[in-house]
Structures are given as C-alpha cells and as structure tokens.
C-alpha positions as CSV (number, residue, x, y, z in Angstrom):
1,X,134.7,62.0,118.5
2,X,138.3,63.0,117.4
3,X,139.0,66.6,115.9
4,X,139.6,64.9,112.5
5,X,136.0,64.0,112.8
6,X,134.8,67.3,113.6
7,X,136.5,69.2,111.0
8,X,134.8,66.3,108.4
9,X,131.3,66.8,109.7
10,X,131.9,70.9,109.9
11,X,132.2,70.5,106.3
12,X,129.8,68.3,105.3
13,X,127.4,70.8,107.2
14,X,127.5,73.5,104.6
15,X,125.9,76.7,105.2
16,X,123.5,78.5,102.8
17,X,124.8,80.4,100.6
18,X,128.8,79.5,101.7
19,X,130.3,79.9,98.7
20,X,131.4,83.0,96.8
21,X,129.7,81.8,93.4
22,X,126.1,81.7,95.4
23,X,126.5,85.0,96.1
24,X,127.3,86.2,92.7
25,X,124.1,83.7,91.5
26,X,121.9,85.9,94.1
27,X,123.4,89.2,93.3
28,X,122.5,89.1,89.7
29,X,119.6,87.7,90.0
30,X,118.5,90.4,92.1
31,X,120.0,93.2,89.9
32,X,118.3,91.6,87.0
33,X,114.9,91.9,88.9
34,X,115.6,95.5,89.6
35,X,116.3,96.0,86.6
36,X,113.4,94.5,84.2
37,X,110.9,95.6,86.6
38,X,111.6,98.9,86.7
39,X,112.5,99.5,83.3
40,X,108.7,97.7,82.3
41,X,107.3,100.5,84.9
42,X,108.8,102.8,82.8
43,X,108.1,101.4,79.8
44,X,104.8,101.4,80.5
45,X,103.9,104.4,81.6
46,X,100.8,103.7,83.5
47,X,98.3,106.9,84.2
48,X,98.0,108.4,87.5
49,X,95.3,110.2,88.7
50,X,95.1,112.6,91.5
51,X,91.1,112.6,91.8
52,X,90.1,113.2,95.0
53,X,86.6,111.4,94.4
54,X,87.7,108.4,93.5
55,X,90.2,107.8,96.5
56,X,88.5,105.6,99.2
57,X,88.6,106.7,102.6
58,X,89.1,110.3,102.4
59,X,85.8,111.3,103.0
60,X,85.5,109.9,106.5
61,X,86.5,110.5,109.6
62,X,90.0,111.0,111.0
63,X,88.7,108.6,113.9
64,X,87.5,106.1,111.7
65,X,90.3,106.0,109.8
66,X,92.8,105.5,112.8
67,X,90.6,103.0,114.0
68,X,90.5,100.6,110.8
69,X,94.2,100.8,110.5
70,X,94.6,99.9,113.8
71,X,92.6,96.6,113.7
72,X,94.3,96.4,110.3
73,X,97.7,96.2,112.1
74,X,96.5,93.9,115.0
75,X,94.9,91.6,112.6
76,X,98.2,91.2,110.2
77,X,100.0,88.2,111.4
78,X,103.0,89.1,110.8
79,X,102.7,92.3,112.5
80,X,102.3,90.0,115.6
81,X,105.3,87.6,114.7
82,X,107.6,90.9,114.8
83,X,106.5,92.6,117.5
84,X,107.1,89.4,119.5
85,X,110.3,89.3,118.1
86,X,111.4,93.0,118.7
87,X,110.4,92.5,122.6
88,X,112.0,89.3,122.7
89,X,115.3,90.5,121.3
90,X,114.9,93.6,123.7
91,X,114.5,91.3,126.6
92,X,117.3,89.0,125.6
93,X,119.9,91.3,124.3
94,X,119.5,94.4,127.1
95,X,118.5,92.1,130.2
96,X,115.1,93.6,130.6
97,X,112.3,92.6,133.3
98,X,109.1,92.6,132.6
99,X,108.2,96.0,133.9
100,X,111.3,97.3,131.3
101,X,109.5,95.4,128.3
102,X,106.3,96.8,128.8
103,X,107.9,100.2,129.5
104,X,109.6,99.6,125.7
105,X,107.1,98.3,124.1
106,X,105.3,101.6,125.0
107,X,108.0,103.7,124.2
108,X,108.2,102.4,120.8
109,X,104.3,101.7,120.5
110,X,104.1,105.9,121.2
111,X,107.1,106.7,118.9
112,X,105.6,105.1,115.5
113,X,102.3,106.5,116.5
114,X,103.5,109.5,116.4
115,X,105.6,109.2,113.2
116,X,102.6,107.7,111.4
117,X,100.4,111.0,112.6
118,X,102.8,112.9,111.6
119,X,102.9,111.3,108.1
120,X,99.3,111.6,107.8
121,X,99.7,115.3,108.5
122,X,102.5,116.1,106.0
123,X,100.5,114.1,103.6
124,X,97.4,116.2,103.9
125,X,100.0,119.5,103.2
126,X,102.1,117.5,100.3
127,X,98.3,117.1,98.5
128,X,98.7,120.8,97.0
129,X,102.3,120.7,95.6
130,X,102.2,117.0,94.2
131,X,100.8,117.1,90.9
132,X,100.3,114.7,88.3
133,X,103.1,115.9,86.2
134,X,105.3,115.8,89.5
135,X,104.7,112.5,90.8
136,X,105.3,111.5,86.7
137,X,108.9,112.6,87.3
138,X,109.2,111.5,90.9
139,X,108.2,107.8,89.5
140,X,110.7,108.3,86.5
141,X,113.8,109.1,89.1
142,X,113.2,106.7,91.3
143,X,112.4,104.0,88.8
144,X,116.4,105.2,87.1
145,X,117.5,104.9,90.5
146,X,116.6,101.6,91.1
147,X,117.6,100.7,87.7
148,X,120.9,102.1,88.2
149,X,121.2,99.9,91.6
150,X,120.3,96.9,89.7
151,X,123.2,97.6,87.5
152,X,125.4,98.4,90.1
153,X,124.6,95.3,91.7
154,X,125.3,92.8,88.7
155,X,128.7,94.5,88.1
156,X,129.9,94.7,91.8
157,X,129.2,91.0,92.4
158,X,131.0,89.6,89.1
C-alpha cells in the first residue's frame, strides 16, 4: 500500500462527529434541550411537599437502609461495567499488580463510603433549614441557571 493510498482510505474513514458543522448541530441541540426543559419546569410549577409521612424509608433503620442501597448498587449493571472499567484503567494506566488494584479498589470503595455517610448525615441536619418556600427558590435558580447554559451554549457554538 503506497502513502497515496493511505492518505485516501484515512479519509474515507471519517470520524464521528469530524466536522465543525456536527458540532454546532450537537451544540444547539443540546442548548435547546436545556433550554425547553427547564423553562417547562418552571412553567409548571409542580408542588413540593416536605411531609415526613409520606417519604418512604425514613422510618426504618439506618442498617436497613445501608443495606438495601447496597444490594441496590451491586445489582445495577452498570455500576458493575464502571467499576470494571475504573480498575482496569487503574491497572493499565499506573502499572498496578494485583495486590495494588485491590489495595485501590479499597481505597476508593472506603472513600465514597464515607462521602455517601457523610451526605446522609448533612442531609438529616439540612431537613430543618430547607423549607418548602426554600427549595421553591433553589429549583427556580438552578432551573435559570441551566437555562442560561443552554443559551450560552447555542450562541458559543454558532
């Protein structure tokens, strides 16, 4: 195969997404989307209740409760597919053995364990200043946020 030939077939092999026009396609599409949903959630307005009755879960036990999310998170497949995939590209990209991998896999294991305790915590002490009317105005910012990032993101790719 001569270069001449190479340099043909390189080009007939077009990557996704290789042109500058697909991009701009993509990027208003996606500020569109930000954009319509976020203004319908405001639109909208939907209630928001705070009663602690009708929550599910809260009356149980912390126990159970870390329990069923765990088998939760073992039984979501895709859970599995990325932590396969974060211990592969540990053991590929830093040249770990397989005493290293397990030693990361715990490390990391223990470290969102302990973030997601401590969520549950700050939760539980966030209950008494989140009110209706404050998570009402939390919603609203966040959903001008996003609509101002969906704007953002049809100009910037024009």
């Amino acid at each position: 195969m001569t270069n001449k030939e190479d340099g043909t077939m390189a080009r007939e092999k077009k990557k996704l997404f290789d042109r500058k026009w697909d991009y701009k396609i993509l990027g208003i599409i996606a500020g569109i989307i930000l954009v319509t949903f976020r203004g319908i959630s405001l639109i909208r307005n939907s209630p928001i209740s705070l009663d602690s009755k009708k929550m599910t879960g809260l009356n149980r036990s912390w126990g159970f409760l870390l329990i069923k999310g765990f088998i939760l998170n073992i039984a979501n497949p895709f859970s599995l597919i990325f932590w396969i995939g974060v211990v592969g590209f540990a053991a590929k990209s830093w040249g770990l053995h397989s005493q290293q991998i397990l030693l990361f896999f715990i490390g990391v294991f223990i470290t969102a364990f302990t973030t997601d305790l401590l969520k549950c915590y700050l939760s539980e002490r966030l209950s008494t200043i989140l009110t209706t009317k404050t998570i009402h105005y939390i919603n609203h910012a966040m959903g001008l946020v996003f609509i101002g990032i969906g704007v953002f993101i049809i100009f910037k790719t024009q």
